[in-house]
C-alpha positions in Angstrom: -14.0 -28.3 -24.5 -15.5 -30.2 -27.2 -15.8 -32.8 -27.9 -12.7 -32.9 -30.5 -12.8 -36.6 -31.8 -15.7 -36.6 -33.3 -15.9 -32.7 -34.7 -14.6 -31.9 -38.4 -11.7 -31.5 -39.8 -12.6 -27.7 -41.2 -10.5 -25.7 -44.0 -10.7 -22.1 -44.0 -11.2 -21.8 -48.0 -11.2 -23.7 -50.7 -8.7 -22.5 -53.9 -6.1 -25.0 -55.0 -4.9 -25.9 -51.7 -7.4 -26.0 -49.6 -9.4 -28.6 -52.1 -6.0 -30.5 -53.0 -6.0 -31.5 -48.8 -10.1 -31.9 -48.9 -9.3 -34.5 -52.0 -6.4 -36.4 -50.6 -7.4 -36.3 -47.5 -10.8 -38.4 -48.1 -8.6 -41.1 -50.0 -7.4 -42.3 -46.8 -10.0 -41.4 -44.1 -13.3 -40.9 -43.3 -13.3 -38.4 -40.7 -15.8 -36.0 -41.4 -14.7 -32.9 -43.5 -16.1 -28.8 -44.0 -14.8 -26.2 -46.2 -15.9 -22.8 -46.1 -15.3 -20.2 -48.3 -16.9 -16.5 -48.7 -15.8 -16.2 -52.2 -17.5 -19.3 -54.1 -19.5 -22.5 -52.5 -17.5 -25.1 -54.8 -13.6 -24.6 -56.2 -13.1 -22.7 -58.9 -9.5 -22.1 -61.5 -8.6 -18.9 -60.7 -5.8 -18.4 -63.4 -9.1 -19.0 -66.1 -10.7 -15.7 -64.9 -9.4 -13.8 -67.4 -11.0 -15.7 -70.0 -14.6 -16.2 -68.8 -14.3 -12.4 -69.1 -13.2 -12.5 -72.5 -15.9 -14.7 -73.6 -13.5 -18.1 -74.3 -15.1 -19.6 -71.1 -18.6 -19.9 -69.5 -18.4 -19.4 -65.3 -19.5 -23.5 -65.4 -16.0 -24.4 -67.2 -14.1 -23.1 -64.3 -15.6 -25.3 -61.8 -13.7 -29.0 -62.5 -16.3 -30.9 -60.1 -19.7 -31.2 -60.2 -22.4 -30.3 -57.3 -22.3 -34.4 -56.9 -19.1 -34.7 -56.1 -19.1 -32.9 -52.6 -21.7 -35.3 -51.7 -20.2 -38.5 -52.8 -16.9 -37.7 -51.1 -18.6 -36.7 -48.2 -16.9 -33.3 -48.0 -19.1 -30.6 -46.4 -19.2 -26.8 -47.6 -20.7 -23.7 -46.4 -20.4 -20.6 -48.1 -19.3 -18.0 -44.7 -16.9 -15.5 -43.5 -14.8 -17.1 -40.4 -14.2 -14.0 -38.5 -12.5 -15.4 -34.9 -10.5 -18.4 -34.1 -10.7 -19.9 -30.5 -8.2 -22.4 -30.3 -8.2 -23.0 -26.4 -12.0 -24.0 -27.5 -11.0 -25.4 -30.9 -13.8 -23.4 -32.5 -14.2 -21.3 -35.6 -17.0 -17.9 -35.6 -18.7 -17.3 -38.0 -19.9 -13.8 -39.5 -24.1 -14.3 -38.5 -22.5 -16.0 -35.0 -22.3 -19.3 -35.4 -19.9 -21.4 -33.4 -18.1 -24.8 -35.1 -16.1 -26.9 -33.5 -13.1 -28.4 -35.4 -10.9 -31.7 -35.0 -7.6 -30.1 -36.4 -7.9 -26.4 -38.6 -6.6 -26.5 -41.8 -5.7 -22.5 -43.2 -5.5 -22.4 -46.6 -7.2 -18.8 -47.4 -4.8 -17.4 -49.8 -3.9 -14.3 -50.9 -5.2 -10.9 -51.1 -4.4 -7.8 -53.3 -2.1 -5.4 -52.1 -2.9 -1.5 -51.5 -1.1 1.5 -52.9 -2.5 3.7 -49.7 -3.6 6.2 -52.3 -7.0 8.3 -51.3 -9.1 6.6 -53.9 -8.4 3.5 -54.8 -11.4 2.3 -53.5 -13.3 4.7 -56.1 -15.5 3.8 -58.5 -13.8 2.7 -61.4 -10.3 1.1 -59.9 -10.0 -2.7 -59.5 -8.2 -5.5 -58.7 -8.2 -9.1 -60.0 -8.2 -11.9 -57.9 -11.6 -12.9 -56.6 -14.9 -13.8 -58.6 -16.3 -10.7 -57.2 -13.8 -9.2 -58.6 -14.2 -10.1 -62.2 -18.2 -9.8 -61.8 -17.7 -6.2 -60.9 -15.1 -5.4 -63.7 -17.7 -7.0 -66.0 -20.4 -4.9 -65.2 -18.4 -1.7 -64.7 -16.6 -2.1 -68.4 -19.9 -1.5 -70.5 -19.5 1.4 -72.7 -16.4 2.4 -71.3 -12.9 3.4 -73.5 -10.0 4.3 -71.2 -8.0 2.0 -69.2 -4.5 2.8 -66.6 -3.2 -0.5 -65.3 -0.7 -0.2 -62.6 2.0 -2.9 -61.7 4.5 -4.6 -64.1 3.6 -8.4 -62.9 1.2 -11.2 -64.6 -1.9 -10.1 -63.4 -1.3 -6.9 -64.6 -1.0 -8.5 -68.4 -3.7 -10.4 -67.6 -5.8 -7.8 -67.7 -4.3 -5.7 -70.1 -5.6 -8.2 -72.5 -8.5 -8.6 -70.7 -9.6 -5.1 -71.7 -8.0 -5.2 -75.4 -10.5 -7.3 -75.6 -13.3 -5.0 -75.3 -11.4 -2.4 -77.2 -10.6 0.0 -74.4 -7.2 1.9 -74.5 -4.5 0.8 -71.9 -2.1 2.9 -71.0 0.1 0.4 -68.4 2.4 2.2 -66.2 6.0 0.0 -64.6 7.6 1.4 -62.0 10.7 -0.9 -62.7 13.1 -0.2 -65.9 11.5 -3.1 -67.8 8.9 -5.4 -67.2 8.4 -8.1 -64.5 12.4 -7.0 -63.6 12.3 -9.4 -60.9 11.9 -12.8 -63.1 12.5 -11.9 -66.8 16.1 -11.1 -68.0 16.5 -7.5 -70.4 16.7 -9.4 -73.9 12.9 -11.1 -72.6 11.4 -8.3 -70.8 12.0 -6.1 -74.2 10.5 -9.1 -76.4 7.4 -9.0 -74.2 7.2 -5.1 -73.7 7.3 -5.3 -77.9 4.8 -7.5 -78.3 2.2 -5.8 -76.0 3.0 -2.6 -78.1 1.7 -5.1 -81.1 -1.4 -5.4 -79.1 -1.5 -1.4 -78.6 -0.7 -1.4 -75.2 1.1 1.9 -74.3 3.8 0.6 -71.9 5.5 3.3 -69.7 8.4 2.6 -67.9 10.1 4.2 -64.3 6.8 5.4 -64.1 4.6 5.5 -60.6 0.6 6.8 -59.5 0.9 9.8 -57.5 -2.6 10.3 -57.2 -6.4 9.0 -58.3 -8.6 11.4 -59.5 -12.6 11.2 -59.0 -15.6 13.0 -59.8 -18.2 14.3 -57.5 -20.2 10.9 -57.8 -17.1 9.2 -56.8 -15.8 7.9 -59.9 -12.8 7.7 -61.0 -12.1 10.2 -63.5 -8.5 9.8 -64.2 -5.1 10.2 -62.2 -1.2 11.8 -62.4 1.7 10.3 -62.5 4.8 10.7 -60.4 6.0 13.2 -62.7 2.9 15.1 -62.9 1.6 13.8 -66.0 -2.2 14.1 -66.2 -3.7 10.7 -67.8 -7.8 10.4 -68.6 -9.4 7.0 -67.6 -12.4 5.5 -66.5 -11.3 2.3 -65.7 -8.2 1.3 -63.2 -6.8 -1.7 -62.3 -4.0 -1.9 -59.5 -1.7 -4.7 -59.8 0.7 -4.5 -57.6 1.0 -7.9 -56.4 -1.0 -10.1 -53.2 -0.1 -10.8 -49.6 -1.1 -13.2 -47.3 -4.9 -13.2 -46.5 -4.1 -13.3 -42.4 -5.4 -9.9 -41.0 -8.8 -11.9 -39.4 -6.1 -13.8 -37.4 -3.9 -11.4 -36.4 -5.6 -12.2 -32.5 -5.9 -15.9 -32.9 -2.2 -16.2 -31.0 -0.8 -17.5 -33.8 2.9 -16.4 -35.0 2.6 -14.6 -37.7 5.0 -12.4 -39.9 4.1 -11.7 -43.4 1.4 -14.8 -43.5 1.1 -17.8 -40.7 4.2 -19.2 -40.0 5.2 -23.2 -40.2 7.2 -25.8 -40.1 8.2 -28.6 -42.4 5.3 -30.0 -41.6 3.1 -26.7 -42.1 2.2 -27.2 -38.8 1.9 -24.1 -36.8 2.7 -22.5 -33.3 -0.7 -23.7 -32.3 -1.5 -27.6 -31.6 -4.2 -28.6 -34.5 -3.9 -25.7 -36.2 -2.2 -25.8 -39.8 -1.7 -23.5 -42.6 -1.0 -24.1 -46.5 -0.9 -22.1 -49.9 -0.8 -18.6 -50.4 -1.2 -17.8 -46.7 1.8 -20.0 -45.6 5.5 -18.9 -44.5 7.8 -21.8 -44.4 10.3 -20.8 -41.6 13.5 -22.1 -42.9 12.6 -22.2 -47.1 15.0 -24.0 -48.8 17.8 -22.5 -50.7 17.1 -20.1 -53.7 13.2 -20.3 -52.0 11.1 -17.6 -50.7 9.7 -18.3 -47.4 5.9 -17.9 -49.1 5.1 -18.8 -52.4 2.2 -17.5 -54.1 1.9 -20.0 -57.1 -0.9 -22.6 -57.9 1.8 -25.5 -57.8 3.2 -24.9 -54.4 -0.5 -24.7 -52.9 -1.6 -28.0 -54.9 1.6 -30.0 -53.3 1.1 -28.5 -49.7 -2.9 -30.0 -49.9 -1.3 -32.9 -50.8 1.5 -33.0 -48.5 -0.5 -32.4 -45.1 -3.4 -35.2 -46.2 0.1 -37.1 -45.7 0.5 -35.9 -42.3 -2.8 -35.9 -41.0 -3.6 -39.1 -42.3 -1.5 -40.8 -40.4 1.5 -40.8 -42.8 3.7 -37.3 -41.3 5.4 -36.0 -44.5 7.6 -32.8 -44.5 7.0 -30.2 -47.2 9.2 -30.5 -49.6 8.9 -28.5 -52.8 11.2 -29.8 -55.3 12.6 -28.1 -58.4 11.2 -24.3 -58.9 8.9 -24.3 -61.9 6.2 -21.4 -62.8 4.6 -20.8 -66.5 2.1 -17.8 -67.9 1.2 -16.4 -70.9 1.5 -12.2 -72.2 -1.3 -12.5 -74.8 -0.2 -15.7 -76.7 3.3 -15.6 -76.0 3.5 -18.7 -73.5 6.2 -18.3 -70.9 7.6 -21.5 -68.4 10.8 -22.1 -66.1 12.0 -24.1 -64.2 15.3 -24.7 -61.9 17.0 -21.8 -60.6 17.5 -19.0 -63.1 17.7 -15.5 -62.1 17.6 -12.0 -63.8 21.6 -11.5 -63.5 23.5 -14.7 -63.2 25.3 -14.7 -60.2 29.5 -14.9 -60.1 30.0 -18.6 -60.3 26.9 -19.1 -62.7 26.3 -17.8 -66.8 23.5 -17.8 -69.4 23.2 -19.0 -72.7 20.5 -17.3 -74.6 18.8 -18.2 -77.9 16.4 -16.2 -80.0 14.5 -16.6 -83.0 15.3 -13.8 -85.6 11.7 -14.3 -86.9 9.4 -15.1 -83.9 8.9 -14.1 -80.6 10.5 -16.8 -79.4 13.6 -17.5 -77.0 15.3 -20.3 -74.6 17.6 -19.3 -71.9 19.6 -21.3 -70.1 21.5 -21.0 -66.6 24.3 -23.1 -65.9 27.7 -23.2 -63.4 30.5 -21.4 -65.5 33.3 -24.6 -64.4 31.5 -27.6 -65.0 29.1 -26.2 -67.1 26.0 -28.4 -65.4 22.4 -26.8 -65.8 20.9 -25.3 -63.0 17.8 -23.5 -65.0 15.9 -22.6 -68.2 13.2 -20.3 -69.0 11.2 -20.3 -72.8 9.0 -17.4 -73.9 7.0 -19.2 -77.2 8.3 -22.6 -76.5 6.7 -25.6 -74.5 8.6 -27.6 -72.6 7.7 -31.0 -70.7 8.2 -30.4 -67.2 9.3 -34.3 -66.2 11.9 -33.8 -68.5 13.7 -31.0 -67.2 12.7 -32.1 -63.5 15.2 -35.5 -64.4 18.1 -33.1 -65.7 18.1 -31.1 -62.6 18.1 -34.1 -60.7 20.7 -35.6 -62.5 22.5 -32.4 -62.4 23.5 -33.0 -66.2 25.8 -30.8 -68.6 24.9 -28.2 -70.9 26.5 -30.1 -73.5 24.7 -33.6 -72.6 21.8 -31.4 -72.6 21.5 -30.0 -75.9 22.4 -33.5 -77.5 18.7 -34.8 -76.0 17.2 -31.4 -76.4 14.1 -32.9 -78.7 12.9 -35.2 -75.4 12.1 -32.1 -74.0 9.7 -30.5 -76.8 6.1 -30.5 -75.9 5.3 -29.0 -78.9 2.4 -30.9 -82.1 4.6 -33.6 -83.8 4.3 -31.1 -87.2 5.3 -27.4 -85.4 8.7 -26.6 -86.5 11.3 -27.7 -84.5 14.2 -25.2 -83.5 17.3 -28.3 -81.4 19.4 -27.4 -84.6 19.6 -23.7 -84.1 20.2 -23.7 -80.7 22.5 -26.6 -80.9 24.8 -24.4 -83.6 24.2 -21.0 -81.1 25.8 -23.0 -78.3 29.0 -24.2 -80.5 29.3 -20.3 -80.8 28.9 -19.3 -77.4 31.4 -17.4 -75.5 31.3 -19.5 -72.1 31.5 -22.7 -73.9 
């Protein structure tokens, strides 16, 4: 055994979460710290990829802290592939063999894309979009070429639709689902969006799957057929399906693992001194109206921050709050937060608002008896997050509500200002 007091605290990877814990953690101790990563020495924002691509960022703007700051915080890095965990030992392995001893193991290593299990889709041609390698191989591969099939009706999927409207390629995107993103986005919003990426000539198709991936005798991908046997031309694919867990190295560490590493309130896992946040985190009993694994740059940020709690001394259970997300499809600008669901279920109903001019639209959830809000979602609207966070917690009333609606604009002091219009559409609503 080693010897375990004085060894490292070490963090397998270092995205949102695993830096959040790295940060908060050195606040309050000194104990020595090491992050490793494979993908990228220092922290990058991972939502910005799109845009160094696009040529609105450089590759430096998505780093936040400079080479210095690892040093003067005293948090260690190597850039590595763990491939073994030996927790009897408390040891990590490295890829070229190397051995480190850890203190406590913090897993925070995310997410990776999922597979269709189509022959092909590791071609030539057909990419996903979550690591820097990632967009570094899209960058290279998208000289000179013109047609583009997306798969998967989610955000990264519009992410890089626009991503290659940018370079003027055509897009055909094919949706399985009857309308886009059916499982956040409510029929009147997922036909606003579908609309507006037809603006940006995106050829949406809907109820429509891959049946196979064509390639040429290099190994490219030369185009591909649809579940209904329609032949579509490309020479670039990207398959968006969605991510899981990034757990398959430790499926022989002994640790209890379902669909990613299993843990408690206090994301502590089956294992003494082993812990797992972000991506790569199940939460055994989620809280109501919350999946067991969340996948969303908030939730990883407040588990770093939560287990620098814990392991500093201070034990703090996980505890999420109000649901809140927010994207953008091109520049329509999309947030939520509460609990607000496709359908609203028997003892709930919406109130929708949209702008007969813009693309623009406010939907609220509330309980059909006492009428208290319970969620909201804006597509070309910003909204301040503390202020909505209060009203859940207050549990106030749709009515109370729209009479304070302006405290929650986080719109310029001189954009036009829509409280009046939704105020008269409620007046007229059926449920009110």
């Amino acid at each position: 055994m080693n010897n375990a007091s004085t060894a490292p605290i070490i963090i397998i990877g270092n995205g949102i979460a695993g830096t959040t814990f790295a940060r908060h953690f050195r606040k309050k101790s000194n104990h020595p710290l090491l992050l490793i990563s494979d993908e990228n020495e220092s922290f990058f924002s991972r939502t910005a990829l799109m845009y160094v691509f696009m040529g609105h960022l450089r590759w430096n703007d998505l780093e936040p802290y400079e080479d210095r700051f690892w040093a003067d915080n005293q948090i260690g890095r190597i850039k590595g592939r763990v491939t073994e965990i030996m927790s009897t030992e408390q040891k990590i392995v490295l890829k070229d063999g190397q051995a480190l001893p850890y203190k406590k193991l913090v897993l925070a290593t995310g997410s990776i894309p999922r597979d269709m299990g189509l022959k092909g889709e590791n071609s030539q041609g057909v990419f996903r979009l979550y690591h820097k390698q990632d967009l570094e191989a899209l960058d290279r591969w998208c000289k000179g070429k013109k047609k583009s099939v997306i798969v998967g009706g989610g955000l990264i999927g519009v992410e890089l639709a626009e991503m290659l409207r940018s370079r003027k390629m055509e897009v055909t995107y094919l949706v399985r689902e009857s309308h886009f993103w059916a499982n956040a986005l409510c029929v009147e919003e997922a036909q606003l969006i579908a609309n507006h990426l037809s603006d940006h000539q995106v050829d949406l198709r809907f109820n429509c799957t891959l049946k196979a991936i064509e390639t040429d005798r290099n190994g490219e991908l030369s185009g591909c057929t649809t579940q209904d046997d329609q032949h579509l031309e490309c020479d670039t694919m990207g398959i968006t399906i969605g991510v899981r867990p990034n757990v398959d190295f430790l499926k022989n560490a002994g640790l209890n693992i379902d669909k990613g590493v299993v843990v408690d309130e206090y994301l502590t896992t089956n294992i003494p001194h082993i812990y797992a946040i972000g991506d790569c985190a199940q939460i055994a009993h989620p809280l109501p109206h919350r999946n067991a694994i969340e996948a969303v740059w908030y939730a990883g940020r407040m588990m770093g921050e939560t287990l620098a709690e814990t392991l500093t001394n201070s034990p703090t259970p996980y505890r999420p709050g109000h649901w809140f997300n927010s994207a953008k499809f091109f520049d329509i600008e999309y947030q939520t937060y509460g609990e607000i669901l496709p359908l609203p279920t028997k003892n709930e109903a919406h109130f929708l608002w949209q702008s007969p001019q813009e693309n623009k639209s406010l939907r609220f959830a509330y309980e059909k008896d006492s009428k208290i809000f319970k969620g909201v979602s804006s597509l070309g609207l910003r909204l301040r997050h503390e202020v909505f966070d209060q009203w859940l917690e207050e549990k106030i009333t749709m009515t109370s509500l729209l009479e304070q609606l302006e405290k929650a604009n986080f719109d310029p002091e001189f954009s036009r200002r829509y409280e009046k219009q939704i105020s008269a559409k409620w007046k007229e609503h059926p449920h009110q």
